[in-house]
C-alpha positions as CSV (number, residue, x, y, z in Angstrom):
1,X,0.0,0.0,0.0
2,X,1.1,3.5,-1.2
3,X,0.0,6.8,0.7
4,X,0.1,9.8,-1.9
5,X,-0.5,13.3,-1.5
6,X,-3.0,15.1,-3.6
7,X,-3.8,18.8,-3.3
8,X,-2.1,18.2,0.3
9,X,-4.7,15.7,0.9
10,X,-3.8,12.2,2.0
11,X,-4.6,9.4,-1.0
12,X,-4.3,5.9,-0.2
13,X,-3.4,3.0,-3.0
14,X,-3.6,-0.6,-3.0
15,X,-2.7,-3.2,-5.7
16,X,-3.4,-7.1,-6.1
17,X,-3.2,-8.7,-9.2
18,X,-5.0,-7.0,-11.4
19,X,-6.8,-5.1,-9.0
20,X,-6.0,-0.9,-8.2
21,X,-7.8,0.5,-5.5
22,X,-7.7,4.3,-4.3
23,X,-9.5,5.5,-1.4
24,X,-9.3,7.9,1.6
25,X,-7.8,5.5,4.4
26,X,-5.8,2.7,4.4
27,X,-8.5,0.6,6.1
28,X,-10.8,1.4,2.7
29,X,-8.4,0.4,0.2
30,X,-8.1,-2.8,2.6
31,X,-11.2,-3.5,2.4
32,X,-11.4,-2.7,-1.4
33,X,-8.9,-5.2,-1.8
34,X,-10.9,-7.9,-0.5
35,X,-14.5,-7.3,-1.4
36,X,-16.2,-9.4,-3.7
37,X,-16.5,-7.0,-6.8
38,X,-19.1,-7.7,-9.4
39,X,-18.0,-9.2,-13.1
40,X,-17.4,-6.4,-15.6
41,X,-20.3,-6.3,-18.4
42,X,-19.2,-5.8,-21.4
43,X,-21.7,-3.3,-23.6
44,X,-21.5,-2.1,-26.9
45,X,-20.2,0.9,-27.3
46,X,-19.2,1.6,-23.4
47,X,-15.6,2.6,-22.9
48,X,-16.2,3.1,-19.3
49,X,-18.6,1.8,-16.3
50,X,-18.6,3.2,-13.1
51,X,-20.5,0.7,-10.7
52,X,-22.1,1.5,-7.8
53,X,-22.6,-1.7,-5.2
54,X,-26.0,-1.1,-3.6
55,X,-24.6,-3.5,-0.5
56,X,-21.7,-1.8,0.1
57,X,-23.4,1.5,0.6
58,X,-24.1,3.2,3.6
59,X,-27.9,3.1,4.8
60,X,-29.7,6.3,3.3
61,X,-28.0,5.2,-0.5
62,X,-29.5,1.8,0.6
63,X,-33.2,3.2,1.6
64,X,-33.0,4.9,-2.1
65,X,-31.8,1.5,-3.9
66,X,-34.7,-0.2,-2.2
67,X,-37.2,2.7,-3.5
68,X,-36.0,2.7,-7.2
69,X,-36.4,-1.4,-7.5
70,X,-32.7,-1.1,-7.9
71,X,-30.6,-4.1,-8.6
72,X,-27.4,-5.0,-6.7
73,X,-24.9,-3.1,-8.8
74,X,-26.1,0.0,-11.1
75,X,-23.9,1.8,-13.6
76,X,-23.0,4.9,-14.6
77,X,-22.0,4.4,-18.8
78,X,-19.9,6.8,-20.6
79,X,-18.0,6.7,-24.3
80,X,-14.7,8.3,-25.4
81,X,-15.7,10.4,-27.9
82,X,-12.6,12.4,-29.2
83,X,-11.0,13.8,-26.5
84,X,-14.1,13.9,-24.4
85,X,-16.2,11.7,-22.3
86,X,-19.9,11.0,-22.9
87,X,-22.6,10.2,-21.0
88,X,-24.4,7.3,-22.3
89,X,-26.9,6.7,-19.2
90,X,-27.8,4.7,-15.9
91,X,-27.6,0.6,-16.6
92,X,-29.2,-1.7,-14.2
93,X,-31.2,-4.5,-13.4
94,X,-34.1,-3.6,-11.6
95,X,-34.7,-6.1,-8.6
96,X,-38.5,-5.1,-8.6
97,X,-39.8,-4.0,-11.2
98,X,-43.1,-1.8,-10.8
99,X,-41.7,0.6,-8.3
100,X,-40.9,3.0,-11.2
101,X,-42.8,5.3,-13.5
102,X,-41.8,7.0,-16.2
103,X,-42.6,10.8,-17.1
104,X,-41.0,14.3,-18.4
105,X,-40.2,16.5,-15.8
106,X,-42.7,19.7,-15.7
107,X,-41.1,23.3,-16.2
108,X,-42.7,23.7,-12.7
109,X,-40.5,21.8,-11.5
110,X,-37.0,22.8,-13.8
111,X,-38.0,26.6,-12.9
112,X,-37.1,26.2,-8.9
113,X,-33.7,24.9,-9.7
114,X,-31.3,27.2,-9.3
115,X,-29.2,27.2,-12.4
116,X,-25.8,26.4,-10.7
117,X,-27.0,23.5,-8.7
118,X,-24.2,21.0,-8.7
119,X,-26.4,17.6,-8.9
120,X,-29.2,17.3,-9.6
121,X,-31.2,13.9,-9.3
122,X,-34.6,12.9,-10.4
123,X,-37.1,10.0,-10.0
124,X,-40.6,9.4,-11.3
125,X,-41.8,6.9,-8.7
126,X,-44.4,4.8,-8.3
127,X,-46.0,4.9,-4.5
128,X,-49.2,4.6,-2.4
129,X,-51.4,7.4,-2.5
130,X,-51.5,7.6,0.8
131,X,-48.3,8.5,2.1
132,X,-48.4,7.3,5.2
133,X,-45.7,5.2,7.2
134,X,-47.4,2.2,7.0
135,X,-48.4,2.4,3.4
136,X,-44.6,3.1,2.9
137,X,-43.9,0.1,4.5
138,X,-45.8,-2.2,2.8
139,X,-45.0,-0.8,-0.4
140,X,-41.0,-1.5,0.0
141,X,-42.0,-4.8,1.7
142,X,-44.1,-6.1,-1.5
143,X,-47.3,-7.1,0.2
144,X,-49.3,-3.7,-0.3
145,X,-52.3,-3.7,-2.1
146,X,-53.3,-0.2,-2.2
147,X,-54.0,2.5,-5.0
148,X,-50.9,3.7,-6.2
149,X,-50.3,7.4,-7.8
150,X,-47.5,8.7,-9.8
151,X,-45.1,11.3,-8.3
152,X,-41.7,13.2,-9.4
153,X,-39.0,14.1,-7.3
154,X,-36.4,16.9,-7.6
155,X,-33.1,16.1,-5.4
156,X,-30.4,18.4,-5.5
157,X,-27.0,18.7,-3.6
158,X,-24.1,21.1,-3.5
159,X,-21.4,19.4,-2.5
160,X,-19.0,21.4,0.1
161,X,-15.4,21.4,0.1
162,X,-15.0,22.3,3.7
163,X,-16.5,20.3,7.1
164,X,-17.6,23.6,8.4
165,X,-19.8,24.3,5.7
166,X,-23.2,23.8,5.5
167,X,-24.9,21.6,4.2
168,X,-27.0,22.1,0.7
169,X,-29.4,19.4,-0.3
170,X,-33.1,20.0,-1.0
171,X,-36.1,17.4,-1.6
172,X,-38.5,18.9,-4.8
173,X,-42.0,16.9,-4.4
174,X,-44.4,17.1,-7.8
175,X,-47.8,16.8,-5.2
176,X,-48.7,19.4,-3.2
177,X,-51.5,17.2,-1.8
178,X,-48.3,15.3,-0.2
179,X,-47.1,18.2,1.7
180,X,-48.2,17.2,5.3
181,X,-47.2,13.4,4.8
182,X,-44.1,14.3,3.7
183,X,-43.3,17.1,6.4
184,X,-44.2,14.2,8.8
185,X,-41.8,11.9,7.3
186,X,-39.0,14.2,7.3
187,X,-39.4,15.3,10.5
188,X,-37.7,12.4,12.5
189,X,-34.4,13.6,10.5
190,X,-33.5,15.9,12.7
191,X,-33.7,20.1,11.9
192,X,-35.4,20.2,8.4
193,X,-36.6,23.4,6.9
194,X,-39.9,22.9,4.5
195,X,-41.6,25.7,2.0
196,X,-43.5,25.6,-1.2
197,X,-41.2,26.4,-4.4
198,X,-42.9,27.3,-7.5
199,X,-46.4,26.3,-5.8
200,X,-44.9,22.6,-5.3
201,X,-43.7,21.2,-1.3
202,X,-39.7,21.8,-0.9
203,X,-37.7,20.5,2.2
204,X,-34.1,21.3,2.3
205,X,-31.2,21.2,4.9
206,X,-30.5,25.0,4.7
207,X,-33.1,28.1,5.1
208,X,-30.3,30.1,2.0
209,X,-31.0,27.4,-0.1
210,X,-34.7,27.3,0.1
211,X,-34.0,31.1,-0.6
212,X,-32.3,30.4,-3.7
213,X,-34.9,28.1,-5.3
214,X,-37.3,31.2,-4.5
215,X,-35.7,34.0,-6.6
216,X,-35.2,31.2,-9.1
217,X,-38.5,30.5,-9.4
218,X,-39.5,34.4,-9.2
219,X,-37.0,35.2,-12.0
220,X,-34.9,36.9,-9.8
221,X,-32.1,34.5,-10.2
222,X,-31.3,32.2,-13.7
223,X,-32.9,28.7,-13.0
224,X,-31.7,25.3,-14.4
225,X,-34.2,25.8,-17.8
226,X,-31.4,28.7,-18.7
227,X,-28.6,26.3,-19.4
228,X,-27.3,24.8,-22.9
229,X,-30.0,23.7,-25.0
230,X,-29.0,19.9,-24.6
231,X,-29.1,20.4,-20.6
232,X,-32.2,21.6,-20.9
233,X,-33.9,19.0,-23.6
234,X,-32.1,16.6,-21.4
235,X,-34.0,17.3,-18.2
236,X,-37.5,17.6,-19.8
237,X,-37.4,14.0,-21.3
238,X,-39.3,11.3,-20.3
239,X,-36.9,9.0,-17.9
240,X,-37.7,6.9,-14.9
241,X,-34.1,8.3,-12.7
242,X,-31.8,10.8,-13.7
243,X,-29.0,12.1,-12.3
244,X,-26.8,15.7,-13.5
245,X,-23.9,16.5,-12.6
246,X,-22.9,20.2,-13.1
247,X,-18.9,19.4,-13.3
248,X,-17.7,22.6,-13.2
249,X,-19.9,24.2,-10.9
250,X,-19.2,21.5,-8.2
251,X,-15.6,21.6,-8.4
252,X,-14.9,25.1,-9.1
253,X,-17.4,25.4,-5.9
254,X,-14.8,22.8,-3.4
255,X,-11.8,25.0,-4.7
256,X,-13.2,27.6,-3.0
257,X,-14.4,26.2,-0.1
258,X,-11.1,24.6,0.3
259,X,-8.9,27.5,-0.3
260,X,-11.3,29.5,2.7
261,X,-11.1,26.3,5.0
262,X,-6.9,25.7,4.5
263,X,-5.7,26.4,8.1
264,X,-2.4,27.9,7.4
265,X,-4.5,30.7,6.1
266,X,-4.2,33.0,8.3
267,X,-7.7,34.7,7.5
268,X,-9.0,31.3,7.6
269,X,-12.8,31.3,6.9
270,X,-12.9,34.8,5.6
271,X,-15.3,36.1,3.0
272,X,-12.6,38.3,1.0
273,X,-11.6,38.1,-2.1
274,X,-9.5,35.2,-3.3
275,X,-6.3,35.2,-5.3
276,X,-6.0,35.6,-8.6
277,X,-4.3,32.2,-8.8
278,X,-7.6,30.3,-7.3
279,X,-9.9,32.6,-9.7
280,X,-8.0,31.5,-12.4
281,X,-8.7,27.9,-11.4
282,X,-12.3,28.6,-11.0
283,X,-12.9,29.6,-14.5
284,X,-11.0,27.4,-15.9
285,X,-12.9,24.3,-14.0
286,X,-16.2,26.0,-15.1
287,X,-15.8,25.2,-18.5
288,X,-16.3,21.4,-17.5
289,X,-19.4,19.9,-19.0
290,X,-22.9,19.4,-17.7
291,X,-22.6,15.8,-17.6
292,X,-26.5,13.9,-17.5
293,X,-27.6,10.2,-16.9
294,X,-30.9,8.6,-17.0
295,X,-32.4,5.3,-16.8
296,X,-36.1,4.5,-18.2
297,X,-37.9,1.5,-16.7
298,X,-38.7,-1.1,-18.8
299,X,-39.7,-4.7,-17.5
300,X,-36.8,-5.5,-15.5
301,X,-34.6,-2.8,-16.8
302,X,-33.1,0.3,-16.6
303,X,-32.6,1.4,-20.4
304,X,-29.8,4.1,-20.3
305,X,-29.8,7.4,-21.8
306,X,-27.8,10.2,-21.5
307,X,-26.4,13.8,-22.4
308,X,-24.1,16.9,-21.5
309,X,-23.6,20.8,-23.0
């Protein structure tokens, strides 16, 4: 095992046979070494999977794999296109099959996004029409009989580059007729603050981001539907998950972040103005792509799709 040192940042790597492994501490890329990964699929036309194991994931990414039907190991497909990389889509199998719908997103929806949200993920999901805790329950258990209505959900997240920094992720919910159920669910996870957002039921970790998604929606700030053409047709078709990723935004956004948190600053957590140097950096990351996944249900499949400005 190899520590390296990136961005003064401590990078651990392991090698067996024909297995790499990079991770944060030495006890991950020991453990990395030894899990059971899954076969690689081969797929016409991929150059690159990224695989996600549903087991191996901590318990809120497993409460979401269990929503979405998800399979043991989805997939994140991209091509080598020139000198680029392109999204082809979310690949899985679907371990239950009618959990997922599939739909466009409404404007309605797109408008409350702020336009430099870093990731954005959406689902068109399948569930009770009463959303109550049992229901819930008996719906991810298989043995629920009830009437079942149609939703969409916005997720978005702006990752932070420093521990000190608040956190940014906010729940979009297509029904307002949901608003209670879902203020009652989220309620047992601790400090939540809840709102309506372009007329529709927002919850969100932080009071400035429910702000945000306001003037957004009010015009008073550019919302998702002003990006690229592609970004935009992207997001409006019909897919059952989805997931954007706003490269440049979200790392230009942890440069910062990082550079304000370094403690040999001595102005550490300061709001002046940063160098030139980390500037520099910043626009120059924000000409990464838009990069955008999306699966559509069908039988027991996701059936990828994908895009990026």
């Amino acid at each position: 095992m190899a520590r390296l040192l990136v961005a003064e940042r401590s990078l651990f790597a392991a090698e067996r046979g024909d297995r790499i492994v990079l991770a944060a501490t030495p006890q991950t890329a020991l453990h990395g070494l030894c899990v059971d990964a899954p076969p690689p699929v081969q797929s016409t036309g991929v150059d690159l999977d990224v695989s996600i194991s549903r087991d191996a994931a901590g318990r809120e990414a497993q409460g979401l794999f269990a929503l979405l039907g998800m399979g043991p190991t989805p997939r994140l497909s991209l091509a080598v296109r020139g000198h680029s990389l392109a999204p082809l889509g979310i690949a899985s199998e679907l371990a239950v099959g009618d959990r997922l719908a599939s739909a466009p997103l409404p404007d309605s929806m797109l408008r409350a996004v702020p336009e430099d949200a870093g990731v954005v993920l959406t689902l068109a999901l399948d569930l009770p029409t009463d959303l109550t805790p049992a229901a819930l329950e008996a719906h991810l258990a298989g043995r629920s009989s009830a009437t079942r209505t149609a939703r969409q959900a916005l997720v978005l997240w702006n990752p932070r580059g420093a521990r000190s920094a608040e956190a940014e992720v906010a729940l979009l919910w297509s029904r307002p007729e949901d608003e209670g159920a879902l203020k009652s669910l989220f309620s047992a996870r601790g400090q939540v603050h809840s709102r309506r957002a372009c007329g529709l039921p927002a919850i969100s970790s932080s009071e400035a981001f429910l702000d945000r998604m306001d003037r957004a929606c009010s015009g008073g700030a550019p919302s998702i539907l002003a990006s690229p053409a592609p970004v935009v047709s992207g997001l409006r078709a019909a897919a059952s998950v989805g997931l954007g990723v706003n490269v440049g935004r979200v790392l230009s956004r942890l440069v910062e972040d990082a550079w304000r948190s370094d403690p040999e600053r001595p102005d550490v957590g300061s709001a002046g103005a940063a160098p030139a140097e980390i500037d520099d950096a910043r626009r120059l990351l924000e000409e990464l792509p838009f990069m955008g996944f999306s699966g559509t249900a069908r039988e027991r499949s996701l059936v990828p799709g994908g895009y990026r400005s």
